[in-house]
C-alpha positions as CSV (number, residue, x, y, z in Angstrom):
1,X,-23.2,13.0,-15.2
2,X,-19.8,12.2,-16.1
3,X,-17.4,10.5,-14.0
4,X,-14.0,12.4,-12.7
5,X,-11.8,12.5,-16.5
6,X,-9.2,14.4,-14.2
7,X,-8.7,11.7,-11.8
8,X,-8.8,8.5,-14.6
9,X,-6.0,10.8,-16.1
10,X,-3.8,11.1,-13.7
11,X,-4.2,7.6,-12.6
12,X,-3.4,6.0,-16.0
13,X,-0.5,8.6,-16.2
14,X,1.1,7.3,-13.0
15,X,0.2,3.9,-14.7
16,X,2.7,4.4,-17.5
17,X,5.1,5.7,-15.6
18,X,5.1,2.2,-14.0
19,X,5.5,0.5,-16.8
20,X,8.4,2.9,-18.3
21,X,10.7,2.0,-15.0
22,X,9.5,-1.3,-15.6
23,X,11.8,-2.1,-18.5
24,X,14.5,0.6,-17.1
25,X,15.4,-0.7,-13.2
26,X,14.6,-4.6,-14.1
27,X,17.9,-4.9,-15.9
28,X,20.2,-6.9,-13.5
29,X,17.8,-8.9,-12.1
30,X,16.9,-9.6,-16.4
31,X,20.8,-10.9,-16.8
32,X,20.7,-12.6,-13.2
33,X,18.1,-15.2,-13.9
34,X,18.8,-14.8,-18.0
35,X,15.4,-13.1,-18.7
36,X,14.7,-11.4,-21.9
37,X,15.2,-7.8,-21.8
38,X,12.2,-7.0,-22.2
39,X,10.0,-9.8,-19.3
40,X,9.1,-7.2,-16.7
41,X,8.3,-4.6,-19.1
42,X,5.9,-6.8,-21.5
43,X,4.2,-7.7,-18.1
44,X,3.9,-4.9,-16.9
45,X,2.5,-3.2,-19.8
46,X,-0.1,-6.0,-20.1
47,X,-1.0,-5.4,-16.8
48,X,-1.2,-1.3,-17.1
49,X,-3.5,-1.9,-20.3
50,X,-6.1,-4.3,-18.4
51,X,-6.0,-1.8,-15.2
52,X,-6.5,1.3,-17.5
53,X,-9.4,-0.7,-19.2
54,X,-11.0,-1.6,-16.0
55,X,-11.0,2.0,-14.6
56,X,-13.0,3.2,-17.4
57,X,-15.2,0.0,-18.1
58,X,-16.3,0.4,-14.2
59,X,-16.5,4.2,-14.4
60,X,-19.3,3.7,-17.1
61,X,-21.5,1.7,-14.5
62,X,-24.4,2.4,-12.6
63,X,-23.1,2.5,-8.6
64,X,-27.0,1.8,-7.7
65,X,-27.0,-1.6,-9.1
66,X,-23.2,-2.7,-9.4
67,X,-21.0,-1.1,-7.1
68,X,-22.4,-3.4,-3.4
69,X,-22.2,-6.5,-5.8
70,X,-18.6,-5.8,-6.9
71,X,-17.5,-4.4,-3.6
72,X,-19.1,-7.8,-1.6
73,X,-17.7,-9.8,-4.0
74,X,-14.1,-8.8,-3.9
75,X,-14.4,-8.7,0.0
76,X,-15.5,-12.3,0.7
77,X,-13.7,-14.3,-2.3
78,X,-10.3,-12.8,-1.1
79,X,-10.9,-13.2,2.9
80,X,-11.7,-17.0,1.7
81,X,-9.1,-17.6,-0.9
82,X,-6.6,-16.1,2.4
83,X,-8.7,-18.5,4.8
84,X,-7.6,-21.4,2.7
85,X,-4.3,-20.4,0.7
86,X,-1.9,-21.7,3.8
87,X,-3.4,-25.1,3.1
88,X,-3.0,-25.4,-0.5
89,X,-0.2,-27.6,-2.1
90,X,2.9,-25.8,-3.7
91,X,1.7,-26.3,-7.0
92,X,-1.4,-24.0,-6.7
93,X,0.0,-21.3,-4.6
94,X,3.4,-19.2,-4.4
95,X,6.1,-18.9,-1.4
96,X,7.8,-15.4,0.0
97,X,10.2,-16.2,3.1
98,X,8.3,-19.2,3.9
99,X,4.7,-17.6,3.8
100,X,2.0,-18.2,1.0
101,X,1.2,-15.0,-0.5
102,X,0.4,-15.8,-4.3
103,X,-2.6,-18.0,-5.9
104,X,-1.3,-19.5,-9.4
105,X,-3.5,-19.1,-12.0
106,X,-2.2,-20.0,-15.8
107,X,0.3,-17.7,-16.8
108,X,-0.1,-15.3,-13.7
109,X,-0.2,-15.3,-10.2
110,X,-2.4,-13.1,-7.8
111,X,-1.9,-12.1,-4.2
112,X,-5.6,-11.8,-2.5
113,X,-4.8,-9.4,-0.1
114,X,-3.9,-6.5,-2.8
115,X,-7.9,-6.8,-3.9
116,X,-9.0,-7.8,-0.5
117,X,-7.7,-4.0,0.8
118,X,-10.3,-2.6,-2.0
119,X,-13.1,-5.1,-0.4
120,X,-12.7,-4.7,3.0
121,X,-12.4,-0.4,2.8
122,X,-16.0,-1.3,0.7
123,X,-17.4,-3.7,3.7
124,X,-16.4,-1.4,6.3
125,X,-18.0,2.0,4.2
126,X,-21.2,-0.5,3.5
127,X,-21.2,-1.4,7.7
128,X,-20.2,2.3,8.9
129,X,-23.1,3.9,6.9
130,X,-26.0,1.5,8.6
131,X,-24.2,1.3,12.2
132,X,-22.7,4.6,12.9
133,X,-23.5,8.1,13.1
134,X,-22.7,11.3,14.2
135,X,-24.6,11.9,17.2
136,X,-23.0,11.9,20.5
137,X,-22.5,8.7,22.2
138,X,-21.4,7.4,25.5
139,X,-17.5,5.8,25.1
140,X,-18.9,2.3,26.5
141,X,-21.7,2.6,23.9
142,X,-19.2,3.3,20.6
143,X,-16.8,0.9,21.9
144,X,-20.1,-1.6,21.9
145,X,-20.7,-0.6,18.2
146,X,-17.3,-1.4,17.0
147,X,-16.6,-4.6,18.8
148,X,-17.9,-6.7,16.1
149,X,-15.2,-5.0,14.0
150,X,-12.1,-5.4,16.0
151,X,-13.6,-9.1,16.1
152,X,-13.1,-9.1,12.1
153,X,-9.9,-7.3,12.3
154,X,-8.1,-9.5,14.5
155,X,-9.1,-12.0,11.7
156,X,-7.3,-10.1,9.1
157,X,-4.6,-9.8,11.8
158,X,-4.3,-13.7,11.8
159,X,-4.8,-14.3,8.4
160,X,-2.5,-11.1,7.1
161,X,0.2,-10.8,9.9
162,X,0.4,-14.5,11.1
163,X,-0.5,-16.5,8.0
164,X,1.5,-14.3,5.7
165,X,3.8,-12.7,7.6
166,X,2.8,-9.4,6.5
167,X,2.5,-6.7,9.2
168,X,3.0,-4.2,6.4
169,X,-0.2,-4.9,5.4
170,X,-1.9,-4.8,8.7
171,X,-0.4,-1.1,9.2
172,X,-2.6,0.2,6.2
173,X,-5.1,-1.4,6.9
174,X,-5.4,-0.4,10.6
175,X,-4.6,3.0,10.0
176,X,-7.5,3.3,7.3
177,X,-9.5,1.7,9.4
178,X,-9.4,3.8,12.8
179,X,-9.4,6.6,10.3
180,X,-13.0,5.6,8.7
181,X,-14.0,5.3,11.9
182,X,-13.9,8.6,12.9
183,X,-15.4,9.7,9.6
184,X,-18.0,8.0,10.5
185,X,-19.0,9.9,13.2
186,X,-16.8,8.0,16.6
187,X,-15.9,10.3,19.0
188,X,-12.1,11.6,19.0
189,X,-11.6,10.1,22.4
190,X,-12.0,6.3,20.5
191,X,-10.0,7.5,17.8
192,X,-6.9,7.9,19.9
193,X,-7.7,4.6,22.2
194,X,-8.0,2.9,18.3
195,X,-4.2,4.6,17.6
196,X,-3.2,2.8,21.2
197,X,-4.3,-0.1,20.8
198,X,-3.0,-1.1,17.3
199,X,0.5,0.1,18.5
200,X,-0.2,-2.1,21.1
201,X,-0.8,-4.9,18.8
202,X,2.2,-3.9,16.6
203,X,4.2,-3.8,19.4
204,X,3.3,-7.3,20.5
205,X,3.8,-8.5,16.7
206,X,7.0,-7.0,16.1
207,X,8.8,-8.5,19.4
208,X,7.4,-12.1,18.8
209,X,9.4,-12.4,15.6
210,X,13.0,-12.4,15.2
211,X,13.2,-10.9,11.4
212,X,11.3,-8.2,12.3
213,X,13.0,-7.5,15.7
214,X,16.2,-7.8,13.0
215,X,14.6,-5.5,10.4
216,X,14.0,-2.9,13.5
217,X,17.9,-3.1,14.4
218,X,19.1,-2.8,10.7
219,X,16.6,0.4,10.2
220,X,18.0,1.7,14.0
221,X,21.5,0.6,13.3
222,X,21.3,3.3,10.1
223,X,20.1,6.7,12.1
224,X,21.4,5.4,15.3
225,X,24.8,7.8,15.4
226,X,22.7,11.1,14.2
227,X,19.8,10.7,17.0
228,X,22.2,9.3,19.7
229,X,24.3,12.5,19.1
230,X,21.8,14.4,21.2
231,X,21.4,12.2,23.9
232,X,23.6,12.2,26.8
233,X,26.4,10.0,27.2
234,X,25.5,6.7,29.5
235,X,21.9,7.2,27.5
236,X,23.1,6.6,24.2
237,X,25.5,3.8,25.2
238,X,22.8,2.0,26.5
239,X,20.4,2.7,23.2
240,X,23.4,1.9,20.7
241,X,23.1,-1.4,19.0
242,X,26.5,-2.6,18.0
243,X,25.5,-6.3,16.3
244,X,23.3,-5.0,14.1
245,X,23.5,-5.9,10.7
246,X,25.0,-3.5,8.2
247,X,21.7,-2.0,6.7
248,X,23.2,-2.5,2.9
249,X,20.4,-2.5,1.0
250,X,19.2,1.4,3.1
251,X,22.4,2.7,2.3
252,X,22.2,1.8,-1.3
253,X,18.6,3.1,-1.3
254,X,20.1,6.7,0.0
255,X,23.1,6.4,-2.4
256,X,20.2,6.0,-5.1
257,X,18.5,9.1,-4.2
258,X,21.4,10.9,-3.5
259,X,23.1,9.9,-7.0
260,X,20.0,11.5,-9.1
261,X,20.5,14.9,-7.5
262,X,17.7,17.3,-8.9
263,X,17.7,16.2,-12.8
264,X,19.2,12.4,-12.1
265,X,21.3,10.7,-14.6
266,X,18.9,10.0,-17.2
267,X,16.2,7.2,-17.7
268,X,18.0,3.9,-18.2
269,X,21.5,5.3,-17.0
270,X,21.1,4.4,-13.1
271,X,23.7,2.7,-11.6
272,X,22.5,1.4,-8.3
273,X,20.3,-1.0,-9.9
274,X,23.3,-2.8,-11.3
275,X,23.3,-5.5,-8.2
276,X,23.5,-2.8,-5.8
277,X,20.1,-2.0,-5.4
278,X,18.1,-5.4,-5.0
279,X,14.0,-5.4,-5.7
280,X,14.8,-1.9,-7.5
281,X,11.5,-2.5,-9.3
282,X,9.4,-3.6,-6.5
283,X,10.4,-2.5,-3.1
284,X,12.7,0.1,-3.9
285,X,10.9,1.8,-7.3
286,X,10.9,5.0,-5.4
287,X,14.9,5.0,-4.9
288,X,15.3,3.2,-8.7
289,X,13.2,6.1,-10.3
290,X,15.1,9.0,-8.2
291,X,18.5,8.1,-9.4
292,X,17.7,8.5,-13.2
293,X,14.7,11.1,-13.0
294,X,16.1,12.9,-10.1
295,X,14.0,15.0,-7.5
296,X,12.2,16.9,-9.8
297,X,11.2,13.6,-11.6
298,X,10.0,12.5,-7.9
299,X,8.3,15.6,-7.1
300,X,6.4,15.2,-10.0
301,X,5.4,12.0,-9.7
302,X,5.2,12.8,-5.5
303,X,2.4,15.8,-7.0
304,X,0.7,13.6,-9.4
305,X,0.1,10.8,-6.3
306,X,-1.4,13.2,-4.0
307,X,-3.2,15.1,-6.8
308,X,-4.8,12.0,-7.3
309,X,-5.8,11.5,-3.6
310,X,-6.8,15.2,-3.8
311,X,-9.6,14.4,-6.7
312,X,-10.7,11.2,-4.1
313,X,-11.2,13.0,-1.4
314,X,-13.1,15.7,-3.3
315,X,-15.1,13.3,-4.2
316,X,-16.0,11.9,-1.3
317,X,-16.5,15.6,-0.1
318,X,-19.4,16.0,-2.7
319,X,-21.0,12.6,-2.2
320,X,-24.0,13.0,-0.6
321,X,-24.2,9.2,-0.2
322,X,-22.6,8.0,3.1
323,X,-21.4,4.7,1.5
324,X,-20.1,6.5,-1.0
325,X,-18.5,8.9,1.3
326,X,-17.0,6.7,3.2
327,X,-15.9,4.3,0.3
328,X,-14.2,7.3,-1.5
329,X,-12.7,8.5,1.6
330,X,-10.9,5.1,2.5
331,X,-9.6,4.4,-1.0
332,X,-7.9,8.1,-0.5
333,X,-6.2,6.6,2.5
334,X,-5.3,3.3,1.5
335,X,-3.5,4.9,-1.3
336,X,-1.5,7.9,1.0
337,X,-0.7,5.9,3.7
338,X,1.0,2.7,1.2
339,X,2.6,6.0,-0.9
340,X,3.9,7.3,2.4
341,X,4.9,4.0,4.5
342,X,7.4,3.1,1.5
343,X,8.4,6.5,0.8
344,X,9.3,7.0,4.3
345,X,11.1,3.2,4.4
346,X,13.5,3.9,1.7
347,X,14.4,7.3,3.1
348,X,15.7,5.4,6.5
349,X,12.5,7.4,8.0
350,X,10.9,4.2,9.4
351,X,11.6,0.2,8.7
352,X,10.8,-1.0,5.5
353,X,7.9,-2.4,5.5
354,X,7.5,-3.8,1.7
355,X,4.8,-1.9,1.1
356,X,4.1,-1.6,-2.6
357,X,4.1,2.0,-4.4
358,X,0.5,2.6,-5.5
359,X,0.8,2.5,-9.6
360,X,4.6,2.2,-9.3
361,X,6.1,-0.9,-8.3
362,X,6.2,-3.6,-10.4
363,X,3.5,-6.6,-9.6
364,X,0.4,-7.5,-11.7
365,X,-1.5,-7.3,-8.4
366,X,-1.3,-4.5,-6.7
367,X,-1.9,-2.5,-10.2
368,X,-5.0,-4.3,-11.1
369,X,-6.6,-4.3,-7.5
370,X,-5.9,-0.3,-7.1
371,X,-7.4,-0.1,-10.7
372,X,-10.7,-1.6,-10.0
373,X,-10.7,0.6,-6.8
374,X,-10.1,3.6,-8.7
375,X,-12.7,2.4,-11.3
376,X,-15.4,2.2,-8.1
377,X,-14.3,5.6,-7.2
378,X,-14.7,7.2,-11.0
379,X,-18.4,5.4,-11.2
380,X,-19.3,6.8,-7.8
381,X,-17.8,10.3,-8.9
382,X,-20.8,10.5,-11.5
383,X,-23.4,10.6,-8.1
384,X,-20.9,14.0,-6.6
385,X,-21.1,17.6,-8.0
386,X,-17.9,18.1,-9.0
């Protein structure tokens, strides 16, 4: 059988539309630090060309005999290379607001945690298929089951939240994995206590850090005055914050997406990502590419993201293998819930949470790890009737 052609298509269409905005937005940041015009894009295209490459060299593989090795492999070398990164010197590794995210290899640097995401969805589909099932259990007994997991979670926490100061992260990876869990057959009852508890933990981790008690205040401080308005008087003078930070870089982020209207103003003639608009091509890819494509542009691209996690789940629908299943089913999520988080940060919706845009934001990384992820997808798809 064949694997999915719809679902390589669409991803290495969203693929080029990454690396088109990637010579496009880039532009001030280009004259800022006296790039070449064309550093991002040539990059980026490299990038695009080896992730394109990889889905359909691991779509022509036999899932029998490959996809456990590959899946194993990416899991444990990235939750050691993140064990140890933090204690590496300056020259092997790279630095984002004081945390080490990036190994340096020649010529490129990689951040584990983008291809330990595809790994750990693959360890957890692997574990869930052998430990879990669908008949009915007592609560104490399914809370039993998953202990060892919440053991290796709060790992991740440490290692992800802690060592890297990356809740974002966490947040996708906690909400794939309470919602694999109750794929797997745990009752709905555990499923909500899982919800609890990792706002619980969230909770915790956002008021033990002051940037991130700050980045709550800027995101508040910018739909304060419209939820406020409904709230009675003494209540909303107590819930006002009046120090916070002016949210600049939310505001231009709306202006963006307001300034591309329905057709936007043309591919290459944005003006927000002219020093208004900082990590245009990164963070804010969704509010760079609305300005010049407009909402048509994004509602295409919106359609073309969740088509994508339409053929995934479909797959995972049809797999009669529960690792498969399971695996399929995760990947789905771990690309909806990054699409989503970021869409709904730039909108003002909820705090940013630097969440890369699956396909679309600029960043070797993140391209190649979702690429090899939907390359395991496409050789499972060959094992579903589609």
């Amino acid at each position: 059988m064949q694997a999915d052609k719809t679902l390589f298509i669409l991803s290495s269409f969203c693929i080029f539309v990454g690396i088109v905005f990637s010579l496009s937005l880039p532009v001030f940041t280009n004259i800022y630090f006296n790039y070449s015009e064309f550093h991002f894009f040539i990059r980026q295209f490299g990038v695009g060309m080896i992730s394109i490459f990889l889905m359909w060299l691991l779509s022509r593989l036999n899932p029998e005999k490959t996809l456990t090795l590959i899946g194993f492999t990416i899991f444990l070398t990235c939750l050691f290379l993140m064990g140890i990164m933090h204690y590496l010197p300056e020259s092997l590794v790279t630095s984002a607001g004081g945390a080490k995210r990036w190994i340096r290899l020649p010529g490129v640097s990689l951040a584990p945690v983008e291809f330990f995401k595809i790994g750990f969805v693959y360890f957890l589909a692997w574990s869930f298929a052998r430990k879990l099932d669908e008949k009915k259990k007592s609560l104490a007994d399914e809370i039993k089951l998953i202990s060892p997991y919440v053991a290796v979670f709060i790992l991740i926490v440490y290692l992800i939240a802690v060592m890297q100061n990356d809740l974002g992260q966490v947040v996708v990876l906690a909400l794939t994995l309470a919602v694999m869990l109750f794929f797997a057959g745990t009752s709905k009852k555990l499923f909500m206590i899982s919800i609890l508890s990792s706002i619980a933990v969230f909770a915790i981790a956002i008021f033990t850090s002051e940037h991130r008690i700050l980045r709550i205040k800027v995101w508040w401080s910018t739909i304060q005055n419209m939820v406020l308005s409904i709230f009675p008087t003494g209540m909303a003078k107590a819930l006002r914050v009046e120090d916070a930070p002016e949210p600049y870089q939310i505001s231009n982020s709306l202006n963006a997406i307001n300034h591309g209207g329905l057709f936007g103003q043309g591919i290459g003639s944005g003006s927000l990502k002219l020093g208004f608009l900082s990590e245009v091509h990164t963070d804010f890819v969704l509010a760079g590419i609305a300005e010049e494509i407009g909402f048509v542009g994004i509602l295409t691209i919106t359609i073309a993201i969740f088509f994508i996690v339409f053929r995934i789940f479909r797959i995972a629908n049809r797999s009669k293998n529960r690792v498969y299943h399971l695996f399929s089913i995760g990947m789905g999520l771990l690309i909806v819930f990054s699409f989503l988080m970021n869409a709904y940060g730039i909108t003002s919706l909820t705090p940013i949470k630097g969440i890369a845009v699956p396909f679309l934001s600029y960043g070797g990384s993140s391209t190649l790890a979702l690429s090899i992820g939907i390359g395991m997808v496409l050789m499972v798809s060959k094992r579903a009737k589609l």
